[in-house]
PAZAPA-4460 file (N, C-alpha, C; in steps of 0.05 Angstrom, whole numbers, plus 32768, in hexadecimal, padded with zeros to 4 digits):
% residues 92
    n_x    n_y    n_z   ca_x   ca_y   ca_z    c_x    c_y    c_z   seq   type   mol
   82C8   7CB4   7D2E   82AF   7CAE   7D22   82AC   7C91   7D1C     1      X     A
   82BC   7C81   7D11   82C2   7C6E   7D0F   82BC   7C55   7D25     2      X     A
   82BE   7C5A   7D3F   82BF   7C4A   7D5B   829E   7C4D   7D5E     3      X     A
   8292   7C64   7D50   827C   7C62   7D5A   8264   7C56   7D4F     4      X     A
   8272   7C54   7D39   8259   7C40   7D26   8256   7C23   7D2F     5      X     A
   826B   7C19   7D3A   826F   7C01   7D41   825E   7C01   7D66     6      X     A
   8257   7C13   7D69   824F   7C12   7D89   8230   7C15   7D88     7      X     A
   8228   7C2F   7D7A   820E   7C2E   7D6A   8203   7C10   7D61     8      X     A
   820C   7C07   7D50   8201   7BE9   7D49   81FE   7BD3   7D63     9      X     A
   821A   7BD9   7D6F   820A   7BC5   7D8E   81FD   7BD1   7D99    10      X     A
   81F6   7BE4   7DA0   81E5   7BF0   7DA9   81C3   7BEB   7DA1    11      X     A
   81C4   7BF0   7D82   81AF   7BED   7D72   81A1   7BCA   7D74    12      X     A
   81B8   7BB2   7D79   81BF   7B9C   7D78   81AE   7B96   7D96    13      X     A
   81B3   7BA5   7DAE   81AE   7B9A   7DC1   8196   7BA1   7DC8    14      X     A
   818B   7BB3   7DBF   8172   7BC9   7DBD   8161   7BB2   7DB2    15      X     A
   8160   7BA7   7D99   8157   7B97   7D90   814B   7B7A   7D9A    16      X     A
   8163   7B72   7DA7   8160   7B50   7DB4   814F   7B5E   7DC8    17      X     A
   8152   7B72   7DD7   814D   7B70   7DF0   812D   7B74   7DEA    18      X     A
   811D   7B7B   7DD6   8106   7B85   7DC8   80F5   7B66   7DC4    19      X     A
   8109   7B56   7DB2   8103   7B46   7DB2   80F2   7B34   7DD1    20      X     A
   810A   7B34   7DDB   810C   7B21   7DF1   80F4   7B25   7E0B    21      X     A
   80EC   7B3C   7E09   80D3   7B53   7E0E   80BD   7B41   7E0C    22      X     A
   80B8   7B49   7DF4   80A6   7B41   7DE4   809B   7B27   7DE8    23      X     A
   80B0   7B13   7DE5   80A6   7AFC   7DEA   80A3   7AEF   7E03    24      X     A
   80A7   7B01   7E16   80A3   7AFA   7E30   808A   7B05   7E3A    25      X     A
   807E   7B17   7E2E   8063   7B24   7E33   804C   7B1A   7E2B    26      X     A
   805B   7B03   7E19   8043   7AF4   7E0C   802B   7AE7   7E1F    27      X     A
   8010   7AE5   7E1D   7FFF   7AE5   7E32   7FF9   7AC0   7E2D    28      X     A
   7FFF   7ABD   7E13   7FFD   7A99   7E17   8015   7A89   7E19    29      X     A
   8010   7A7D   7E3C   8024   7A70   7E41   800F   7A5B   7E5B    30      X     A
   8022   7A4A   7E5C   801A   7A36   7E6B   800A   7A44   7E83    31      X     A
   800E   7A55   7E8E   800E   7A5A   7EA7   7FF3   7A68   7EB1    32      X     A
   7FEF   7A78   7E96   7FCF   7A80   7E94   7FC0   7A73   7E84    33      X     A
   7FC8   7A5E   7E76   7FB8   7A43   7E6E   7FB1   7A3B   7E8A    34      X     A
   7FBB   7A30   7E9D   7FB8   7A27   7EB0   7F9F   7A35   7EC4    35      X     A
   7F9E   7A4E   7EC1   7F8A   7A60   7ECA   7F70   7A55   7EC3    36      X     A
   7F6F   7A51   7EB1   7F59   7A53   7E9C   7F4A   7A34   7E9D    37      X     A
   7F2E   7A34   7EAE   7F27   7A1C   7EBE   7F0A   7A17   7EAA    38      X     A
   7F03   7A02   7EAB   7EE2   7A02   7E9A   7ED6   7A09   7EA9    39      X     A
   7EC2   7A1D   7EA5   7EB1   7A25   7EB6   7EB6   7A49   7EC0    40      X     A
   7ECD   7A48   7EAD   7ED4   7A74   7EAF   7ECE   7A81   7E9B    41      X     A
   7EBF   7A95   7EA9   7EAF   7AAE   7E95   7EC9   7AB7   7E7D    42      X     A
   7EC0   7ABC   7E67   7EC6   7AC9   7E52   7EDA   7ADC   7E5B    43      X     A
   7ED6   7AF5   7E6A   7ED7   7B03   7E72   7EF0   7B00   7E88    44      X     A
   7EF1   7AF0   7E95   7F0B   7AEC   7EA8   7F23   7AD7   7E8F    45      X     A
   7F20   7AD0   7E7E   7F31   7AC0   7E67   7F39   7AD3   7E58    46      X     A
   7F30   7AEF   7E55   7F35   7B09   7E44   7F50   7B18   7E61    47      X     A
   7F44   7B19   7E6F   7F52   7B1D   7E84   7F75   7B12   7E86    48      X     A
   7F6E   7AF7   7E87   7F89   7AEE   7E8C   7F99   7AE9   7E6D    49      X     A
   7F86   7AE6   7E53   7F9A   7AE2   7E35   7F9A   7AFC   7E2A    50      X     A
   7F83   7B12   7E32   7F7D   7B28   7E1E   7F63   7B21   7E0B    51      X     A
   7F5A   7B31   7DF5   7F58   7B25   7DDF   7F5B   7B15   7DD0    52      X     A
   7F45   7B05   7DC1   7F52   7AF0   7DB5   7F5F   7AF4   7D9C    53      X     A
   7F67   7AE4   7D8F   7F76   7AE8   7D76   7F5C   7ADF   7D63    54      X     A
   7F46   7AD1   7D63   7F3A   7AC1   7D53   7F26   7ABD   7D68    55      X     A
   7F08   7AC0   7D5A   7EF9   7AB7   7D6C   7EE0   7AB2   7D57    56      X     A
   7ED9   7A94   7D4F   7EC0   7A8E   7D46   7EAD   7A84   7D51    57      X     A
   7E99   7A8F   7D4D   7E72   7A87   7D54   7E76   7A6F   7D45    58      X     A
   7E66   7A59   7D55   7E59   7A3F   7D49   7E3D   7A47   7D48    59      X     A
   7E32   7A2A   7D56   7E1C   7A28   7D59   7E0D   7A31   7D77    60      X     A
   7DF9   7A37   7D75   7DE7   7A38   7D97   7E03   7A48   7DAF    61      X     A
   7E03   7A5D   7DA1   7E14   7A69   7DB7   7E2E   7A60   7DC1    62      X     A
   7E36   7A52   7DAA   7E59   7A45   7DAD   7E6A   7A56   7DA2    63      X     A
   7E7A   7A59   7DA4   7E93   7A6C   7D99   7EAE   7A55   7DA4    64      X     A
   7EBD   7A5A   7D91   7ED8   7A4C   7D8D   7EF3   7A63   7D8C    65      X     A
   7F04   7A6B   7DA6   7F14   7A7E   7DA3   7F33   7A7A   7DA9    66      X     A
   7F3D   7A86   7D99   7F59   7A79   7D98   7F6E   7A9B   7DA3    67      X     A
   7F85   7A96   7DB5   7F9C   7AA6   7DB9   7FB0   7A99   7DAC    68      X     A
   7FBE   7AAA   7DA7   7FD7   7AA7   7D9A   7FDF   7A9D   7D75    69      X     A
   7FF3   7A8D   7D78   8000   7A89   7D55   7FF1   7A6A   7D50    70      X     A
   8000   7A64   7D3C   8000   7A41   7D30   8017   7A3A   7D40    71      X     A
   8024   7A43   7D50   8039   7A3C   7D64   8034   7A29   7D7E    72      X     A
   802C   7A44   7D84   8027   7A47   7D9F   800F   7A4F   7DA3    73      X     A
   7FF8   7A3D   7DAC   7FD9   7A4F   7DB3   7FC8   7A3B   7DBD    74      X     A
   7FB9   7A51   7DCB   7FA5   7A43   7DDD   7F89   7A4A   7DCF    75      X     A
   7F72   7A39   7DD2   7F5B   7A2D   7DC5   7F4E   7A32   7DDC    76      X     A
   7F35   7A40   7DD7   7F13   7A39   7DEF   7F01   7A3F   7DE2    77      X     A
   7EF4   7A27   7DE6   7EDA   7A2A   7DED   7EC7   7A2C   7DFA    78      X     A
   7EB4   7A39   7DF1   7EA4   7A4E   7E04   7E87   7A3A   7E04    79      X     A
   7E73   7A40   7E12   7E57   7A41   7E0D   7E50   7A55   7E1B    80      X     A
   7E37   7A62   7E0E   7E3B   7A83   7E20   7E4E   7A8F   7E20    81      X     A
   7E59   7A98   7E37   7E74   7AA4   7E3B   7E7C   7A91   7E53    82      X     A
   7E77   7A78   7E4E   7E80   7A66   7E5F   7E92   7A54   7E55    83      X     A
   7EA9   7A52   7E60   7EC2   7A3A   7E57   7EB9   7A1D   7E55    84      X     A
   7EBB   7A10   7E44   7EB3   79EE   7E40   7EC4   79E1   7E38    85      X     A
   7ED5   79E9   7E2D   7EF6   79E4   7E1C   7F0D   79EA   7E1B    86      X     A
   7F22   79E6   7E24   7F37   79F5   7E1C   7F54   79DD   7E11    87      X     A
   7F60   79E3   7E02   7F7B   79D8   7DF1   7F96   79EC   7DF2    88      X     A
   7FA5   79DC   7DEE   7FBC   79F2   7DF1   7FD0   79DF   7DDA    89      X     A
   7FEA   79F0   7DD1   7FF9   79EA   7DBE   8011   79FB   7DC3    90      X     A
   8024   79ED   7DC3   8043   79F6   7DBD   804F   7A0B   7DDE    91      X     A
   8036   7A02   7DF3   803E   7A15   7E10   8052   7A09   7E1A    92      X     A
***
C-alpha cells in the first residue's frame, strides 16, 4: 500500500502539468492569428479565428473597442461597423 501512494501522486503530478501545458497551448491569442487578422475583416471572421472576446466596448458612431486575452498577453481591435480599423497586440 505504501509504493502506491507514491505512484498515485506522480501520476496525479503528471495529469496536472500535462493539463496545464494543454491549456496553454490552446490559447487562441498568439502571434499567428494576430497575423490573420488584416484591416478591413468582418467581425465575424476575427470571432472565428480568437473566439469571443473577453471585453468589448461601444464608443462612439458605431465604434467598439475589443480586447482577447489577459493584461499579459492580448490582442486589441477596433472595429467600425463590424469592420477592422485597428489592431495592437501585447506580450505575443
Amino acid at each position: 500500500m505504501e509504493r502506491v501512494k507514491p505512484m498515485i501522486k506522480r501520476i496525479g503530478l503528471t495529469l496536472c502539468i500535462f493539463s496545464i501545458l494543454a491549456f496553454a497551448g490552446c490559447s487562441k491569442v498568439n502571434k499567428e492569428n494576430y497575423d490573420k487578422i488584416k484591416i478591413g475583416v468582418e467581425y465575424e471572421k476575427v470571432v472565428g479565428i480568437l473566439g469571443e472576446p473577453n471585453t468589448c466596448e461601444e464608443t462612439m458612431l458605431k465604434t467598439s473597442s475589443c480586447m482577447w486575452g489577459s493584461s499579459e498577453k492580448q490582442i486589441e481591435i477596433k472595429f467600425v461597423g463590424d469592420t477592422v480599423i485597428w489592431r495592437s497586440s501585447k506580450g505575443l
